[in-house]
Every structure is written in C-alpha cells, then in structure tokens.
C-alpha positions, -999 to 999 in steps of 0.1 A, spaced: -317 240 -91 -343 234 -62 -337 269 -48 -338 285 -77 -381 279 -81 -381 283 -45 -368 323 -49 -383 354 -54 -371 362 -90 -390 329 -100 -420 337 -86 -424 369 -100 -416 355 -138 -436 326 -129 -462 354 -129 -458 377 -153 -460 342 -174 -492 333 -158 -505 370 -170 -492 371 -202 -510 339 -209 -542 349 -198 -540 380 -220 -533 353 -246 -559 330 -243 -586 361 -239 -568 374 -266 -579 338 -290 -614 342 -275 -623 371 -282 -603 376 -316 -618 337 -328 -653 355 -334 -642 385 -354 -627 391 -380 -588 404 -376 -586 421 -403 -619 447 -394 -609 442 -359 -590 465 -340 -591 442 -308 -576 413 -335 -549 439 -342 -539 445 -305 -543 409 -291 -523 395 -324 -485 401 -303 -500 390 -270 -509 353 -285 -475 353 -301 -459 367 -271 -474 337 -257 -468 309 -278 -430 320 -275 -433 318 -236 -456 283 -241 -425 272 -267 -398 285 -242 -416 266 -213 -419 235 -230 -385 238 -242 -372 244 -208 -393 212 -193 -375 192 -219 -341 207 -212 -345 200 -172 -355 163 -179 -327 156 -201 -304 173 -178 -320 150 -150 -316 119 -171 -277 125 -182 -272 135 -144 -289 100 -137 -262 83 -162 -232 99 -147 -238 90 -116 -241 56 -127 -210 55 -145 -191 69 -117 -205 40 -93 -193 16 -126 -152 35 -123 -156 32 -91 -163 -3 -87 -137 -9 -115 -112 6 -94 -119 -13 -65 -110 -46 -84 -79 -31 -99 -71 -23 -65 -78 -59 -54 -62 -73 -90 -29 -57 -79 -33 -69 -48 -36 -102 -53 -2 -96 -82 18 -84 -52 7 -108 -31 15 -141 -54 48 -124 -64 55 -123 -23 49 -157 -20 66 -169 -57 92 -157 -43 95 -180 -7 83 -209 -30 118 -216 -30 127 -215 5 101 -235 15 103 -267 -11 140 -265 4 129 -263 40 95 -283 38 97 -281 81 97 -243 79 60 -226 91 58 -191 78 40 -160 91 40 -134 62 44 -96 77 46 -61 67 68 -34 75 46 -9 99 71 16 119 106 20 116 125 40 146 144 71 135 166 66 166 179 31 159 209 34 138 209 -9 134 174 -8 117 148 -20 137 116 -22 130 79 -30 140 57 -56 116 21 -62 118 20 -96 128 23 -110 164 14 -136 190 -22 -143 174 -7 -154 145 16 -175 159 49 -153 161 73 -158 194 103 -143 210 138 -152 189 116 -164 154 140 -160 126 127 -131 101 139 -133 65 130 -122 30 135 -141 -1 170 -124 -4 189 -136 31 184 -132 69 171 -102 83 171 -102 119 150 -122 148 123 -113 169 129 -90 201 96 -81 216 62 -99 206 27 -78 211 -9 -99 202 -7 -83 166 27 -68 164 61 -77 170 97 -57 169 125 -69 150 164 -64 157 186 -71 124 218 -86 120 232 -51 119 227 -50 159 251 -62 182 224 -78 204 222 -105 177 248 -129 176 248 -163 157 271 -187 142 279 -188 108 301 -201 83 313 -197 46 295 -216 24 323 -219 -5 357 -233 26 334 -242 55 352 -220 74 333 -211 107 332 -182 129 306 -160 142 284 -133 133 271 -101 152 261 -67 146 291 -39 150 280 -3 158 308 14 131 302 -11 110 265 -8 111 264 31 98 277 14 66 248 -11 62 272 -42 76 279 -63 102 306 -83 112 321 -122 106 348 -129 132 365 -157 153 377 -165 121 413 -189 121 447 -169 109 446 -201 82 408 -196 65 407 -195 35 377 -169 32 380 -144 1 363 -112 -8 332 -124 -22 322 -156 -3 286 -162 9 289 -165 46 256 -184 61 240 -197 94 254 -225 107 219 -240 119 221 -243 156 198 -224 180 175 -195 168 185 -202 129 182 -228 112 212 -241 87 227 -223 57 202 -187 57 221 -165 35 235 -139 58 255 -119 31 290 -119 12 323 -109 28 333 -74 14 364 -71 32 392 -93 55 409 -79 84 426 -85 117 415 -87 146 431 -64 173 417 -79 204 431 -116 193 453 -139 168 420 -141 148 404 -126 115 374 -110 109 355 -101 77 329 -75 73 302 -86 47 273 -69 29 237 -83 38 219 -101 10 187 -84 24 184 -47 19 177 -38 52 164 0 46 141 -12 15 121 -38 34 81 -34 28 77 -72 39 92 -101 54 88 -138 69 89 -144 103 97 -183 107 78 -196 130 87 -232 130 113 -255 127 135 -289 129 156 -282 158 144 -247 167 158 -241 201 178 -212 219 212 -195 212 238 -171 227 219 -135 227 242 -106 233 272 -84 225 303 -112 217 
C-alpha cells in the first residue's frame, strides 16, 4: 500500500482531486451570494460542488476503509502470535505425554532393579552398512554413559555400548556376533550362551547355543541373561523360535526372536549402573 501513494498515478489523482475541489469551493462562494435559479454561474458550478462532495464522500470513505483494514490487519497478526503460541504448548503438551509414557514404561524395571542408574537416549543415526543394527544415540560420556553399559528398552535387551563420544555413543545389538553373554531359559534353567550369528541376523535373530543334548528348552521359552559381567540377571533377551543341532559339537542350539524390535527403536536406556557390574567375554564364540 505504501508504494502505491508514493507513484505517479497517485500523484496525478491526488491532483486532479485537489482541482476539482477548488472549483468546488469557488464554485459555493460565488454561487452562496446569488441566486441559482437567475444565475448562470449557479447553473455551471452546481455539478462541480457535487462532483466534489462525491470525491469528499469517496475520500472519507476511503480513509475509513484504510483504517479498518489497518485495525483487522492489527488483529490478525495478533491471533496468529495467539496459534502460534498455542502450538508451541501443544508441541511441549505432547512432549511431555511421550516423555511420561517413556518413563511409565521403565517404572517397572526399575522398582524391580532399584540398583539400576538409567541414562534415557534417542535414536540419532543408524548405519545402512551394518546388517546387525547398529546404531548411534544422543547421549554419551557427559552424561554418564561408558564402554560395555547394557542398553535396553522396556521390551528386552538391545545391545551394549561399543564406542563412547562426550554426547554420543554407538551401540552393537545382540544380533552381532561381537556380543556374547550368558544366558539361560527362564521356564528349565537351562543355560547356554548367547551371540549374534551373521545368517541368522538377516532374519532379525540371534543365536542360544552350548545348550546340553538333555535340555529341556521348547519353542517358545523366554531365554534371559544370566547376570554375570556386562548384564545384569534375568534381561529378557527373546523367545526360542526354533531348536537345532549343532554341527560343530554334541550340543544344541536355538535361534530366538528378540523381545525388542530392533529396526523400530526411536529410544532406549543405556544402564549405567549396577550391583556387580563388571567385565565379560567380548567376541565371536
């Protein structure tokens, strides 16, 4: 609107306006003192003054228009700073839903494991080239994370820590055969021991083995950690989805299906903390 009364077109009607007016108000002068009926000068001026009470009308009705138009430009920007302020605390609202329904969810865990410490982390990078499902999280040494912490989610074990940055960390999962832990089934107590298993691992599972010819593990059994080293006891590591033997030795070994889903995660625990933390066998069995 601004360059519109600074061009030429405006300037120009601005004073054809200004002329018109002056013609009107020598036009009410002159006519006031005779009479316009006997006056031919009456007869002539007569469409000049209402020529210019239109123009007077139109300007006063465009003065009113721009004001109003100023004024309702006024209120919408007002409401738009009110939505956008709303926004902002729905964003925050379901911020804070998410983030109680992430920790509802480890209330659990910890009234079971009162010794854990937990660093809540999200999901930042995942590498296309690691068929076992690594990924990077957003939490690191700053907050407390070291090399081997357990990572889980509310569902079952996820993995351990591999490398540790200030404010990052990598994380191997149980699909790799880097990690290896001992684990048993939680419905015979038979024990055996778990680790990652590269064919196995393009179907989303890993491996149970060192398992005795006389175990009585079934397809369906919850196989957890046994609790010594890196883990602590009885993390849910999965359920056996198949038996088999193994070729190398007199023994069985099971495949089983991760509680976690490993190619959904958004977030996870790292453990920081606890009873008897200490070091186990890393590496291919």
């Amino acid at each position: 609107m601004r360059f519109f009364f600074r061009s030429k077109q405006f300037k120009i009607t601005l004073l054809v306006v200004a002329i018109v007016i002056a013609l009107s108000a020598t036009a009410a002068i002159i006519g006031g003192s005779m009479s316009p009926q006997t006056s031919l000068f009456g007869a002539i001026a007569a469409p000049f003054q209402k020529l210019g009470n239109s123009i007077a009308s139109a300007i006063n009705e465009f003065s009113e228009n721009f004001e109003s138009a100023a004024k309702l430009n006024a209120e919408k920007d007002e409401l738009q700073q009110e939505v956008n302020q709303l926004r902002e605390q729905l964003v925050d609202y379901q911020s804070a839903l998410t983030e109680n329904d992430f920790y509802k969810n480890y209330l659990g865990i910890k009234d079971s494991n009162p010794d854990f410490q937990l660093c809540p982390a999200l999901v930042t990078s995942r590498d296309p080239d690691d068929i076992y499902g690594g990924f990077t999280v957003d939490s690191g040494s700053l907050d407390g994370v070291a090399l081997y912490d357990p990572v889980i989610t509310h569902e079952g074990l996820v993995g351990y820590v591999t490398q540790v940055g200030l404010s990052t960390c990598k994380i191997t999962t149980i699909l790799d055969p880097q990690l290896t832990c001992g684990a048993y089934d939680s419905r015979t107590n038979d024990a055996g021991a778990l680790s990652g298993d590269t064919a196995l691992a393009t179907q989303g599972q890993t491996r149970f083995f060192n398992l005795p010819r006389t175990c009585s593990v079934a397809i369906g059994d919850l196989v957890v950690t046994s609790g010594s080293g890196i883990f602590p006891d009885k993390l849910i590591i999965g359920t056996v989805s198949n038996i088999n033997s193994d070729p190398l030795s007199s023994s069985l070994y099971a495949t089983v299906e991760p509680a976690a889903k490993l190619e959904d995660l958004r977030s996870v625990m790292i453990i920081t903390d606890f009873t008897g933390q200490g070091n186990e066998l890393i590496g291919e069995d």
